[in-house]
C-alpha positions in Angstrom: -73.8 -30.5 68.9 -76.8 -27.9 69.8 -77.2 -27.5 73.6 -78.7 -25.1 75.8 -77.3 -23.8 79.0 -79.0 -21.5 81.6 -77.2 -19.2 83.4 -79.4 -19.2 86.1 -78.0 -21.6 88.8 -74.6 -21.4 90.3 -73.2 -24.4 87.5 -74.4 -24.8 84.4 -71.7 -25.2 81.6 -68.4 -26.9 82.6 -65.5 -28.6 80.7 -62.7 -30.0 82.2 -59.2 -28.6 81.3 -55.4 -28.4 82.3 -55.3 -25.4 84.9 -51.7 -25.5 85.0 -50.5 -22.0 84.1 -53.7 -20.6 83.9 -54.5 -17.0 84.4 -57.2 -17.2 87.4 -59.0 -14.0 88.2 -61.1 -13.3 91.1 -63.1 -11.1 92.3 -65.2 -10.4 95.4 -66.1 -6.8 95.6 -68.1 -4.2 93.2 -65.8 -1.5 93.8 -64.0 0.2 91.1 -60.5 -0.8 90.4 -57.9 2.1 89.8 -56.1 0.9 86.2 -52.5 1.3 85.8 -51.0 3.8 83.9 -49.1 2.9 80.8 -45.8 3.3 79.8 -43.6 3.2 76.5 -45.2 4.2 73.0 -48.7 5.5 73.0 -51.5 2.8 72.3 -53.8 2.7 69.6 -56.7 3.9 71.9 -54.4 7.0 73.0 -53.5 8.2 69.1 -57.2 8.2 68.9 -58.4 9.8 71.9 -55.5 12.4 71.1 -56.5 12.7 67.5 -60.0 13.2 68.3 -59.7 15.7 71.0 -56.8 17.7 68.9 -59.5 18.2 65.9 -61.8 19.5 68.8 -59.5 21.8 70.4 -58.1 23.0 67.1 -61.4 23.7 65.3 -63.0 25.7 68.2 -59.0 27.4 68.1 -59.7 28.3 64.4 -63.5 29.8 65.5 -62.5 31.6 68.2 -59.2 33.6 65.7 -61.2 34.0 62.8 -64.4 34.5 63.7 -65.0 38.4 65.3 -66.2 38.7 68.9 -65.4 35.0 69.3 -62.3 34.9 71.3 -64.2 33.9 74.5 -64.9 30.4 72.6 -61.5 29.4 73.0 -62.3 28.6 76.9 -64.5 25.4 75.7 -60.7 24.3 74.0 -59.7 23.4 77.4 -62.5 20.8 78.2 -61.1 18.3 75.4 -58.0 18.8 76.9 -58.2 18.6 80.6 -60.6 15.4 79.9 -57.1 14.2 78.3 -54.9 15.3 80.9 -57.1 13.7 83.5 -57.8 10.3 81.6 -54.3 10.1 80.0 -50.8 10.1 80.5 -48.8 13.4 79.9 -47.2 12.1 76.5 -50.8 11.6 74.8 -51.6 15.7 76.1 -49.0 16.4 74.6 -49.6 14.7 71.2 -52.9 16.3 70.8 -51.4 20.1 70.9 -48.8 19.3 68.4 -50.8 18.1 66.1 -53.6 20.3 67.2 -51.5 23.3 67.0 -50.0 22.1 63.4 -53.6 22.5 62.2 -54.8 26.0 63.9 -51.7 27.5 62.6 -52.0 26.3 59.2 -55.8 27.6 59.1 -55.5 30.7 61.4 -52.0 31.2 61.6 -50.5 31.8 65.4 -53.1 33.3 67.1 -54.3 29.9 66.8 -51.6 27.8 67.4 -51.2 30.0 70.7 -54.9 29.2 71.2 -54.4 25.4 71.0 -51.0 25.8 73.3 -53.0 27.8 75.5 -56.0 25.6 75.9 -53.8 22.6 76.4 -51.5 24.4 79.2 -55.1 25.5 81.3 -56.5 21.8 80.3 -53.7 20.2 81.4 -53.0 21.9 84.0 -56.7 21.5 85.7 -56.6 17.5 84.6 -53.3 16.8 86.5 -54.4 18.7 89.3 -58.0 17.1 89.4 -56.4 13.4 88.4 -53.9 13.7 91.5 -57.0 15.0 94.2 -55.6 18.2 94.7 -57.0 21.9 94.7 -56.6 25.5 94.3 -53.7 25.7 96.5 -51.8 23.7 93.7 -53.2 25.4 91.2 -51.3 28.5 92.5 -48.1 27.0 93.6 -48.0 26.0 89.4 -49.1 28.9 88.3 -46.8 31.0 89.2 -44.1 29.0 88.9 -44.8 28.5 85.2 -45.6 32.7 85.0 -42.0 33.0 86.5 -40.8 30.4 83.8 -43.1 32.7 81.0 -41.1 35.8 81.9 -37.7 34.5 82.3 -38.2 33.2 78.6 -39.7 36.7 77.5 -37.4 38.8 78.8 -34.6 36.6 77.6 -35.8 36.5 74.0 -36.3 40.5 74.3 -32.6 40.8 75.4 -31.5 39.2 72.6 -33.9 40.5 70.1 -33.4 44.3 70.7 -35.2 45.1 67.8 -38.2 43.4 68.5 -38.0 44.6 71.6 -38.1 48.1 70.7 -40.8 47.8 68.6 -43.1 46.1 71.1 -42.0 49.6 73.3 -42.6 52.1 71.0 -46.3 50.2 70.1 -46.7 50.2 74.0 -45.9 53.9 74.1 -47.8 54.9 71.6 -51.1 53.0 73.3 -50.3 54.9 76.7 -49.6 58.4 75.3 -53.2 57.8 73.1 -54.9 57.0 76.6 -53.2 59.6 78.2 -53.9 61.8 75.3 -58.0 61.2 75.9 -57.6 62.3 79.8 -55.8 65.0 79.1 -59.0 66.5 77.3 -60.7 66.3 80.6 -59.6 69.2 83.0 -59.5 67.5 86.3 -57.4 64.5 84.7 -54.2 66.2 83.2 -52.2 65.6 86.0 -53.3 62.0 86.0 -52.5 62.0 82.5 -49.4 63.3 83.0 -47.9 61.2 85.8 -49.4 57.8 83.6 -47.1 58.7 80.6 -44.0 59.3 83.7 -44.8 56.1 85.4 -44.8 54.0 82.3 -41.6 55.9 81.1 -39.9 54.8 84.3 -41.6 51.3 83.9 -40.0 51.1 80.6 -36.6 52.1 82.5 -37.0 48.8 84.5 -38.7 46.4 81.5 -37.1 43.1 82.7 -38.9 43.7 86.0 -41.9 44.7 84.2 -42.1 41.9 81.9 -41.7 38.8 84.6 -43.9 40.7 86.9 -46.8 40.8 83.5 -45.6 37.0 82.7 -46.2 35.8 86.4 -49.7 38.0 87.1 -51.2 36.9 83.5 -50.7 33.3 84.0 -52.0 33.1 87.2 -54.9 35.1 86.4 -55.7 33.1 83.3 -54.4 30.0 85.6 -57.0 30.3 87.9 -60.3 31.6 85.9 -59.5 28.3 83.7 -59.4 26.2 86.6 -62.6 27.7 88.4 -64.8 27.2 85.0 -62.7 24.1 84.1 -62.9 22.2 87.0 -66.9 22.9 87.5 -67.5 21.3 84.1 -65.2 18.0 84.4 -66.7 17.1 88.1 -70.0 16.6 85.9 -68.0 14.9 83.0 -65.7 12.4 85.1 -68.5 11.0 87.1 -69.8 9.8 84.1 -69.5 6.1 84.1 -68.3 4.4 80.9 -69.7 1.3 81.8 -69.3 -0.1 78.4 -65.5 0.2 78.6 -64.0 -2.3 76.9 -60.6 -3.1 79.7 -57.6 -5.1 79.5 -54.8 -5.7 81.9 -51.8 -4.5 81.5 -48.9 -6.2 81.2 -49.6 -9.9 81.2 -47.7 -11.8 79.5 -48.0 -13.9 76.7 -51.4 -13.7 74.7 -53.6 -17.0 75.2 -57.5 -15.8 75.7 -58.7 -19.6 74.9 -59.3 -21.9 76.4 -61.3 -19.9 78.3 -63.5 -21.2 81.6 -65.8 -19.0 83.9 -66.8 -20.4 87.0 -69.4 -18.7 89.1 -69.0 -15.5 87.6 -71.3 -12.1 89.0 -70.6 -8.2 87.7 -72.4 -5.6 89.3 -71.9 -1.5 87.6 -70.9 0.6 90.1 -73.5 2.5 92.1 -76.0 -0.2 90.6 -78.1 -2.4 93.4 -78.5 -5.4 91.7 -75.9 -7.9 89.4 -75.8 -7.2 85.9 -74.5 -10.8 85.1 -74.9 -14.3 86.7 -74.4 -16.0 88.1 -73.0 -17.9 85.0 -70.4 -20.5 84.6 -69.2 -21.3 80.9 -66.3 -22.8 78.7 -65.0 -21.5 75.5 -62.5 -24.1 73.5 -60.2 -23.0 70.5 -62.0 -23.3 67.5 -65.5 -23.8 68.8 -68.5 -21.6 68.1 -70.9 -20.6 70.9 -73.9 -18.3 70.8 -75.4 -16.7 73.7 -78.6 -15.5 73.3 -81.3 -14.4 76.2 -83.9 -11.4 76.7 -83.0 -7.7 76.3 -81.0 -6.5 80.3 -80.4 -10.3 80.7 -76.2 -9.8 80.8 -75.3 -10.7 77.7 -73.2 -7.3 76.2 -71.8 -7.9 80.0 -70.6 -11.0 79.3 -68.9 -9.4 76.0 -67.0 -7.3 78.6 -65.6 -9.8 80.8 -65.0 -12.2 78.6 -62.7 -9.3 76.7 -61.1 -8.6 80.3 -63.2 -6.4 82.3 -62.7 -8.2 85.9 -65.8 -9.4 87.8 -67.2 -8.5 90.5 -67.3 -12.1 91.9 -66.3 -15.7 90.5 -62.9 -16.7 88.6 -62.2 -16.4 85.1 -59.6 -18.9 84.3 -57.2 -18.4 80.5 -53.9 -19.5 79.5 -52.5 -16.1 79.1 -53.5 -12.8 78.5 -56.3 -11.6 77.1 -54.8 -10.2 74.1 -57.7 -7.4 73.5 -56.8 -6.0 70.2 -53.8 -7.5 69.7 -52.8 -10.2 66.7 -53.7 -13.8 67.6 -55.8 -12.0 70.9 -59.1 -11.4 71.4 -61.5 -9.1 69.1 -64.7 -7.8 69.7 -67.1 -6.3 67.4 -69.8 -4.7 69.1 -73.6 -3.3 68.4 -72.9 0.3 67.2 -70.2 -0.5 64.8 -69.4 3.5 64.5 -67.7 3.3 68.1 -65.5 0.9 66.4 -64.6 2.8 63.3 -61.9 5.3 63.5 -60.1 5.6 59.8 -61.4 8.4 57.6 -60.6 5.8 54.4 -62.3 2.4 54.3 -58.4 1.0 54.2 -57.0 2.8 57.2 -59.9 2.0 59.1 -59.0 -2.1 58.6 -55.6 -2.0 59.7 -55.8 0.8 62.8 -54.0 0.0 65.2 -51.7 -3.4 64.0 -48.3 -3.6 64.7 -46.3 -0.9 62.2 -44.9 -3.6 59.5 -47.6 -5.9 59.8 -48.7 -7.5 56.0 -52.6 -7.3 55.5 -54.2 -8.4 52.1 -57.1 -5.4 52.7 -59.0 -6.1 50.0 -59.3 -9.8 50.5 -60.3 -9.3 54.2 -63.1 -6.6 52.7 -64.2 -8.6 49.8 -64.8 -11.5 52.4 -67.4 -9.2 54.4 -69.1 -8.6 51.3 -67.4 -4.7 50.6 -65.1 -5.6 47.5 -64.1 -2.3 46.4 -64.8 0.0 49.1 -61.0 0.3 50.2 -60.5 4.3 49.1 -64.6 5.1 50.4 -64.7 7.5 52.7 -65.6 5.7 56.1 -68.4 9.1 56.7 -70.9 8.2 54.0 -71.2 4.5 54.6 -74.5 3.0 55.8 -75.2 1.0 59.3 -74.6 -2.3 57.6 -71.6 -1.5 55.9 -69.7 0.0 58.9 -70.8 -3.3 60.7 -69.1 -4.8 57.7 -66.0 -3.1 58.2 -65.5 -3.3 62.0 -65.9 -7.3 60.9 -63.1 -7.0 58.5 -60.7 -4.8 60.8 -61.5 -7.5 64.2 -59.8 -10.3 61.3 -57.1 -8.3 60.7 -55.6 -9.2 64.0 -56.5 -13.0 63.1 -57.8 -13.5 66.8 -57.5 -16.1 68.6 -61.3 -15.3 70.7 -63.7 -13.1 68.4 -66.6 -11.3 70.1 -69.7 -10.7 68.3 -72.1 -8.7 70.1 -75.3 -8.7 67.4 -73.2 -7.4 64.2 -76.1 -8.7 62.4 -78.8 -6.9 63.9 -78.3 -3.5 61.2 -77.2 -5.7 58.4 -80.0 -6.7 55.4 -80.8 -10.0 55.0 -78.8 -11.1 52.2 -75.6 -9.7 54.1 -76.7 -11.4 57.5 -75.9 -14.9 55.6 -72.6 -13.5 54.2 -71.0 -12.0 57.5 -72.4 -15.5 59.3 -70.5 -16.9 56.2 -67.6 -15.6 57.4 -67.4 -15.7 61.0 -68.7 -19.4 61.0 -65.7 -20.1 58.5 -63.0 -18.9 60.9 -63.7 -21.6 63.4 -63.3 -24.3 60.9 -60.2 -22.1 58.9 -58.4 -20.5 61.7 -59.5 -22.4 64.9 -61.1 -18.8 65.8 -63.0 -18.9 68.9 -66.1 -17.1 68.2 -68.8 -16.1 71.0 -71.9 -14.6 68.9 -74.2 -13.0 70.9 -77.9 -12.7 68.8 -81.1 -12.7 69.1 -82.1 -14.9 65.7 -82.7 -18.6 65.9 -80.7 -19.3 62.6 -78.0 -17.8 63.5 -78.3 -19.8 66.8 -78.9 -22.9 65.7 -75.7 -22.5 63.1 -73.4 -22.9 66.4 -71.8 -25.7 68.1 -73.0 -25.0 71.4 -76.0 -22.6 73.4 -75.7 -20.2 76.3 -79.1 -18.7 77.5 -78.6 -16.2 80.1 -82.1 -15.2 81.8 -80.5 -12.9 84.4 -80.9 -12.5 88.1 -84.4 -12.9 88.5 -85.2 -8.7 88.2 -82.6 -7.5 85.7 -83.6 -9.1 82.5 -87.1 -7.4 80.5 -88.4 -11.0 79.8 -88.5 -13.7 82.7 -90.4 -16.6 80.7 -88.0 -18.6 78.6 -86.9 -15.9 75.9 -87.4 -16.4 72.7 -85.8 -16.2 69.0 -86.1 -14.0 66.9 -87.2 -15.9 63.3 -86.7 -14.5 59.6 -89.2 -13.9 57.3 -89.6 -13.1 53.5 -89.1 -9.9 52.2 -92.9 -9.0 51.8 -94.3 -8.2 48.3 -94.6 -4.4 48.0 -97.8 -2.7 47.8 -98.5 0.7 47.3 -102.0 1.0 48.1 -103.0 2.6 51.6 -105.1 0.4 53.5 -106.7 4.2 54.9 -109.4 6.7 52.8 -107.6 9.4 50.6 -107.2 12.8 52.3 -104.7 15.1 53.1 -101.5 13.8 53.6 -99.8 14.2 56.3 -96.2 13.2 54.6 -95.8 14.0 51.3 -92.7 13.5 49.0 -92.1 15.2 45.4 -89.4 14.5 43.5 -87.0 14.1 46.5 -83.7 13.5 45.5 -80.3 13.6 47.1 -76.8 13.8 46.3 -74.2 14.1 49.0 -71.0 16.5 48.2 -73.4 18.1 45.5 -71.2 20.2 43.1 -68.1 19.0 44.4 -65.7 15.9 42.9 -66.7 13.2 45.6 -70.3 13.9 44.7 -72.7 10.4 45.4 -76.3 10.1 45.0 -78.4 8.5 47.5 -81.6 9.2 45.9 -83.2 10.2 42.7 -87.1 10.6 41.9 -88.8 9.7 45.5 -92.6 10.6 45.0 -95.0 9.0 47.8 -97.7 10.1 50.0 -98.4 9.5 53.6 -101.6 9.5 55.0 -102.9 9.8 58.8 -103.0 6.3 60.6 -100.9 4.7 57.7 -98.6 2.3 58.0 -95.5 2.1 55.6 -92.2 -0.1 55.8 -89.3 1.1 53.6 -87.2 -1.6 52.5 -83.6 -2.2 50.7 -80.2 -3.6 50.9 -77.8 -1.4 53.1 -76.5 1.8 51.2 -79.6 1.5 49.0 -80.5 5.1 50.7 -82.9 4.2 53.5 -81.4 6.0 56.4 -81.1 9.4 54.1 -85.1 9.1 53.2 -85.8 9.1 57.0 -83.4 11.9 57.6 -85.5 14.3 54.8 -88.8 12.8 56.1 -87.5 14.1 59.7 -87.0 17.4 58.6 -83.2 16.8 59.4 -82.0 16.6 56.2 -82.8 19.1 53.2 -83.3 17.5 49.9 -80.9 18.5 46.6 -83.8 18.3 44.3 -87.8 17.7 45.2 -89.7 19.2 48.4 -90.8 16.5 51.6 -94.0 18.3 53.0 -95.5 17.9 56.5 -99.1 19.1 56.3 -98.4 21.1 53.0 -95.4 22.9 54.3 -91.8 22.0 54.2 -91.0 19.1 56.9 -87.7 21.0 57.5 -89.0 23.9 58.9 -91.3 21.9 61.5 -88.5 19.8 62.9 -89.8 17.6 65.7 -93.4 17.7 64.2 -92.1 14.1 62.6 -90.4 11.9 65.7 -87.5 9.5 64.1 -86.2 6.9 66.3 -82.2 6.6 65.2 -80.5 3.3 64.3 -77.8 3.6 67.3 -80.5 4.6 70.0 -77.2 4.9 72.4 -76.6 8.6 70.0 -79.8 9.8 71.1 -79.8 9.5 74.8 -78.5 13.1 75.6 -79.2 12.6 79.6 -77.5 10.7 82.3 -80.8 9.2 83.9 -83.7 7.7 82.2 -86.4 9.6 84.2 -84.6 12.6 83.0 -83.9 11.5 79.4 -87.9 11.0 78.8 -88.9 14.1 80.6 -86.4 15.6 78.6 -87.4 14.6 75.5 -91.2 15.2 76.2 -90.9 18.1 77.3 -92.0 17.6 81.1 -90.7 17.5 84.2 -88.5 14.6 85.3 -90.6 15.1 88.9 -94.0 14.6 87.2 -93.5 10.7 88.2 -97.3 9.8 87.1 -95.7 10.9 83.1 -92.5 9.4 83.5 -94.5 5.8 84.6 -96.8 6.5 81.7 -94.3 7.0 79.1 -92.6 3.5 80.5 -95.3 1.5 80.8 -96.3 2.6 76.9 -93.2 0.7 75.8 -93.1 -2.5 78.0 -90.3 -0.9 80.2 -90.5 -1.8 83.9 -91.0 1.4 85.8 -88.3 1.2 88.3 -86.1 1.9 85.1 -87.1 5.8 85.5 -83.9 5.9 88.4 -81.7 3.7 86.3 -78.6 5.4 84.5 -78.8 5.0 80.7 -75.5 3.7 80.7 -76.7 0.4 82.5 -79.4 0.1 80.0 -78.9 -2.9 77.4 -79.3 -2.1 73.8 -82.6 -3.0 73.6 -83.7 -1.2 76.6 -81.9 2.1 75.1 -84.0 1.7 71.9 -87.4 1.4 73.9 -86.5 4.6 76.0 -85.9 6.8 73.1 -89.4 5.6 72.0 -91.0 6.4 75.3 -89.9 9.8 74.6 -91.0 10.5 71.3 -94.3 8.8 72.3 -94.7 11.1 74.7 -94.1 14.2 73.1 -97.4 12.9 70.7 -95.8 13.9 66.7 -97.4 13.8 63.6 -95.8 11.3 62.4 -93.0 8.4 63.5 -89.8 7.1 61.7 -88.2 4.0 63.3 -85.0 3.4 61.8 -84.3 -0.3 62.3 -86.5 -0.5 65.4 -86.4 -4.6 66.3 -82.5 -4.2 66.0 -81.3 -5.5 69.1 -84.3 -6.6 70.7 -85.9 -9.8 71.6 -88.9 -12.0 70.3 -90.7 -11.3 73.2 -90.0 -7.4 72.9 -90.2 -7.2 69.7 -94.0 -8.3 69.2 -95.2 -6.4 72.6 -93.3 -3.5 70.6 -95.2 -4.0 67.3 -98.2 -4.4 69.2 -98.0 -1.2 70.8 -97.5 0.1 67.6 -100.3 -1.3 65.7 -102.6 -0.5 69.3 -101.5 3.5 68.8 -102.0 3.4 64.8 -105.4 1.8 64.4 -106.8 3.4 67.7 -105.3 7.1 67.7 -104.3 7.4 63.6 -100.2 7.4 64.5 -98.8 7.4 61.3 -95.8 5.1 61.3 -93.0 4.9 58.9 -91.1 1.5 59.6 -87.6 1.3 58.1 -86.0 -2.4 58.8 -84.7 -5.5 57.9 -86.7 -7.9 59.9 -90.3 -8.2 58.8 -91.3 -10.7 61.0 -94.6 -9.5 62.5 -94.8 -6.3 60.7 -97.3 -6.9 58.2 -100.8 -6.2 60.7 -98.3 -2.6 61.6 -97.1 -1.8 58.1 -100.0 -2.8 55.7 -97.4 -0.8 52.8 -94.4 -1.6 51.8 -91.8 0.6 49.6 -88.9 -1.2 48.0 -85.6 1.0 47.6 -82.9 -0.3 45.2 -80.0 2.2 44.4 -81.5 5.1 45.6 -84.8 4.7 43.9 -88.1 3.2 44.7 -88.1 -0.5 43.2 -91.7 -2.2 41.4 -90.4 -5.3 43.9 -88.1 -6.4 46.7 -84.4 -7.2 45.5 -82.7 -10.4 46.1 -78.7 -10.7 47.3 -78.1 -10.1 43.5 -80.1 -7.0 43.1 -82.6 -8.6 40.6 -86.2 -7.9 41.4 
C-alpha cells in the first residue's frame, strides 16, 4: 500500500494498537533535560570518546617532549581532557590517560607519560570543578590538598630511596653553587652569593620540609594557571549545542522500539524560537517499511532523533519497551555523514564496534550484502563516501535491529550501489520483520515502501512550502569531451596527474593514473564514476589541497597548490566545513567580510535560495541541505576562479535542487564561473554541465560504466 501523510495538522497517521505496557513519553517544555550519569562498565560511546581524546592528548604529549621549545604545547593536552572530565564520568578520564600515557611513553619516553598524567590531572581537575558549578575557591581547596598528597609521596619515596635522593641533592647543589658562582663575579653580590649557597645548605638540612612545601606550591601554581586558561576555553566549547545528539534513556527495561506510535509530537532546539518538528502524529509496525520524505528544514533528521529516543518537547511517544539505541534486536540508525558513524581503523572492527563481547557475527556476509565483499582488512581512512555509507549499513545489521533508521544513506552512494543498499534494507522487512524508517529525497526509493510520511514543517521552518517534491533518477549521460566554450587559456589544467596514496610504502593504492584535461573559463564539466573510482581525490588536486605523485594540476599556468583558495571546492559532508557557530558568521567568515556588513550577508543568502533570517540561525539547527547551500554562499561570495562541488544535490530537495542548478547555470553563462560538478545525480545537470568525464579505476573512461564496470 502507497499512502501519503502530511504532517501538517494535529492528526494525520494513526493505527490502533494495545497500549498495555507501553512506554508513554511526554513532554511539554523545550528546556533541556539533565541526562543521568551511568554506571557499571564503560559504553561503547565512552571507549570512543576516551580513545579519541587519549590519541589527542598523547600526540600533542609526544610534540611538546620531542619537539625543542615546544613544552608550552602541552597546555592544549588539557582541553581533550577536561571536555572528558566535564562530559564523562571519572572512570572514562581515567581510561584515556592510561592508554594515553601507554602511547607518550612508548614514543617519548616519561617526559611524556608525565605530560599525559599531567594534562589529565589539570583537565580533570577544571571538568569536575566546571561540571559540578563550582569556582576558584574549589580549585584551591583541591589543589593543595593533592600538592600535600604530591609531597608526602615524594618525600616518602626519597626516604626510602637514599640513593636517589642524594643524587637529586648533589645535582641541586651543583645548580645553586653554579648560580652562586656567577654573582659572586659581581662585587656588590658576594655576600648574596654567599648566604644563597648557606640558605640552601640549611634547606637541605630540613629537605622533608622542603620537598612538601615545593610539592604543595607547584601544584597549586600549575593548578590554578590550568584552570584560568582551561576554564576560559571550555565556557566557549560547552555551550556548544550538539543538537544532533543521538540520546537514549537509561535504564529502561526490556528492549521493544516497535510498535512504535507518535501522537501529536513537537521538538523545539534549545534557544531556537520556532519548532523544529510537527506537529506530526505517526505509527511504525514491526516489519513495515515507511519513508518520510519532505523539503530541506522540514523536520525530518528531527524525527530520526526522536524516533531513536531524544524526548520531545511536546506530544507522547508510545513503545513497548526501551528503545534499544544500539543495542541487538534495538534500534539502529544510519545517518547522512556516515564518517560520524565509523569508528574502527580496519573495515572488520568497524562492523562489530560496540556488540556484546562474545557476540558471533558472519562479517563478511554482512559486508558482501552491502556490496564491499572483500573489504574486511581495508583500512577504514582510505575508503570513499559511498563505501563508508556502505559500512555504517553493514555495522547497523550487525545488531539485527528491531527499528532501523535511514537518514538518506543513499544520497553519496552511485547509482548502481543505491539499488543494492535499497536491496538490502527493503529485504530485512520481509527477512527479519526489521522496521525500517528511510528518510530520502528520491521518488523510487519512495515509492519502493509500504507506506508515505511527508512532513512540510511548521509553516516558516521548512526551505520549500509548496508540496515538495522527488527527487527523480536519470541516465548516466554520454560523455563528451568537447567544450561547448572558444579555446583559450585554461584556467584548469591537468597533465599527467596521477596519485598513489602511501607512495613508497607496503599499503601503497593508486587512485589515479594518466589524468590529462583542460578547463576553460565559463565551462562546465561533471566528473563521473562508481564510488572509490577516485573522484573525491581529483577534486582535492584540482583544489590545490592535494599534491599529485606524478603530473602537475595548473591554475592559470602555475601550480593550483600554491594558490589554494583561488579554486573554491564545496566538500561532500558540508557539516566538516562549517568552522563557525552562527551562519552570519560562518559566511562572513569564509568571504572574508564582516559578519556586521548585513547588506553582504543577505546577498550571499539570497544567491543560494536561503531565506535571510537564516544569517542569526546556529549552524547546528541547520538541516543537511541547508548546511550544503551555506558553505556555497560562502565560496560564492569570496568570487574564485573556479568551483568544485563534490556531490552538491546530496541531501537536497527537487525543489532546491533545480533553483540550485539554476543559480549555477545563471553565474556560468552570465559571469564565465567555471564549474566542475562531481555527482551521482544528473538529473537536471546537463544545461550546467555541457561536459562530462567518465572515471573508471582511477582513470578517465571513453564511456560511463555500468554496475559491472563494462563501458
Amino acid at each position: 500500500m502507497y499512502s501519503t501523510v502530511r504532517a501538517v495538522a494535529a492528526v494525520t497517521c494513526r493505527a490502533s494498537g494495545p497500549r498495555t505496557g507501553w512506554q508513554n513519553r511526554e513532554m511539554t517544555t523545550a528546556g533541556p533535560q539533565r541526562t543521568p550519569r551511568r554506571s557499571g562498565s564503560l559504553q561503547p560511546v565512552e571507549l570512543a570518546q576516551a580513545s579519541v581524546m587519549a590519541a589527542l592528548c598523547a600526540a600533542i604529549a609526544i610534540i611538546a617532549v620531542v619537539v625543542p621549545f615546544a613544552a608550552g604545547l602541552s597546555l592544549l593536552g588539557t582541553v581533550p581532557m577536561g571536555l572528558l572530565a566535564y562530559r564523562y564520568r571519572l572512570r572514562v578520564l581515567i581510561t584515556a590517560t592510561v592508554a594515553g600515557g601507554l602511547v607518550a611513553f612508548l614514543i617519548a619516553g616519561m617526559g611524556g607519560f608525565m605530560t599525559v598524567v599531567n594534562c589529565a590531572y589539570i583537565g580533570g581537575l577544571t571538568g569536575i570543578v566546571k561540571r559540578r558549578g563550582r569556582g576558584t575557591p574549589t580549585v584551591v581547596a583541591s589543589s593543595v590538598v593533592a600538592g600535600a598528597a604530591f609531597g608526602v609521596f615524594a618525600v616518602a619515596a626519597l626516604t626510602v630511596l637514599s640513593r636517589l635522593r642524594h643524587l637529586i641533592f648533589d645535582s641541586m647543589t651543583a645548580n645553586v653553587d653554579g648560580v652562586a658562582a656567577i654573582m659572586a663575579r659581581v662585587p656588590q653580590l658576594e655576600g648574596a652569593a654567599e648566604r644563597l649557597k648557606a640558605d640552601f645548605a640549611t634547606a637541605l638540612h630540613y629537605w622533608p620540609i622542603l620537598l612538601f612545601a615545593i610539592g604543595v606550591g607547584t601544584i597549586l601554581w600549575v593548578s590554578l594557571v590550568g584552570w584560568w586558561a582551561l576554564s576560559r576555553v571550555m565556557t566557549r566549547l560547552v555551550g556548544v549545542p550538539d543538537v544532533h545528539k543521538l540520546e537514549t534513556p537509561i535504564g529502561d527495561g526490556p528492549v521493544g522500539p516497535v510498535p512504535l506510535q507518535l501522537h501529536d509530537v513537537r521538538f523545539r532546539y534549545p534557544s531556537s524560537a520556532q519548532d523544529a518538528l510537527g506537529p506530526v502524529s505517526m505509527t511504525v509496525q514491526p516489519g513495515e517499511h515507511v519513508a518520510v520524505t519532505g523539503a530541506n528544514g522540514s523536520g525530518k533528521t528531527t524525527l530520526m532523533l526522536v524516533l531513536s529516543g531524544r524526548e520531545p518537547t511536546a506530544g507522547t511517544v508510545q513503545r513497548p519497551g526501551a528503545v534499544g539505541l544500539g543495542r541487538t534486536g534495538g534500534t539502529a540508525v544510519v545517518m547522512q555523514h556516515p564518517e560520524s558513524q565509523v569508528l574502527g581503523t580496519r573495515v572488520a572492527d568497524d562492523v562489530v564496534w560496540g556488540l556484546p563481547p562474545g557476540t558471533s557475527i558472519d562479517v563478511d556476509r554482512l559486508l558482501g550484502e552491502v556490496g564491499l565483499d572483500g573489504f574486511g582488512e581495508r583500512d577504514t581512512g582510505g575508503l570513499s563516501g559511498g563505501e563508508l555509507q556502505r559500512l555504517a549499513v553493514a555495522g547497523a545489521l550487525a545488531r539485527e535491529p528491531a527499528l532501523l533508521i535511514a537518514d538518506e544513506v543513499t544520497s553519496m552512494v552511485d547509482q548502481d550501489g543505491r539499488e543494492g543498499l535499497m536491496s538490502v534494507l527493503s529485504g530485512l522487512t520481509r527477512r527479519h520483520r526489521t522496521a525500517l524508517v528511510h528518510i530520502t529525497h528520491y521518488n523510487d526509493e519512495a515509492e519502493a515502501a509500504d507506506r508515505t510520511v511527508t512532513l512540510s514543517g511548521n509553516g516558516a521552518s521548512a526551505d520549500n512550502l509548496a508540496d515538495p517534491e522527488m527527487v527523480e533518477t536519470a541516465e548516466v549521460p554520454v560523455a563528451s569531451t568537447a567544450p561547448d566554450r572558444p579555446a583559450g587559456r585554461p584556467v584548469l589544467e591537468l597533465r599527467g596527474v596521477g596519485h598513489v596514496y602511501g607512495y613508497d610504502t607496503p599499503w601503497a593504492k593508486t587512485a589515479l593514473s594518466g589524468i590529462d584535461f583542460s578547463v576553460h573559463e565559463g565551462d562546465g564539466v561533471l566528473i563521473h564514476g562508481l564510488n572509490g573510482s577516485g573522484k573525491s581525490t581529483l577534486a582535492w588536486i584540482m583544489a590545490g589541497l592535494t599534491v599529485p605523485t606524478v603530473g602537475e594540476c595548473l591554475l592559470d599556468g602555475a601550480p593550483v597548490s600554491e594558490q589554494v583558495g583561488g579554486v573554491a571546492i564545496s566538500f561532500q559532508a558540508a557539516r566538516l566545513q562549517l568552522m563557525r557557530s552562527h551562519v552570519a558568521l560562518e559566511i562572513a567568515s569564509s568571504a572574508g567580510f564582516s559578519m556586521y556588513d548585513q547588506a553582504k550577508v543577505t546577498e550571499a543568502l539570497n544567491t543560494v535560495g536561503l531565506d535571510p533570517t537564516l544569517a542569526s540561525r546556529r549552524i547546528d539547527q541547520l538541516s543537511g541541505g541547508q548546511m550544503r547551500r551555506v558553505v556555497l554562499a560562502g565560496l560564492l561570495a569570496r568570487s574564485p576562479r573556479a568551483l568544485i562541488l563534490d556531490e552538491p544535490l546530496a541531501g537536497l530537495d527537487a525543489a532546491s535542487a533545480r533553483g540550485l542548478l539554476r543559480l549555477l547555470e545563471d553565474l556560468r553563462r552570465r559571469h564565465g564561473l567555471t564549474v566542475v560538478v562531481i555527482s551521482h545525480d544528473f538529473a537536471g545537470l546537463e544545461d550546467l554541465c555541457p561536459r562530462t568525464l567518465h572515471l573508471q579505476d582511477g582513470e578517465l573512461a571513453a564511456a560511463p560504466t555500468n554496475a559491472g564496470g563494462l563501458p
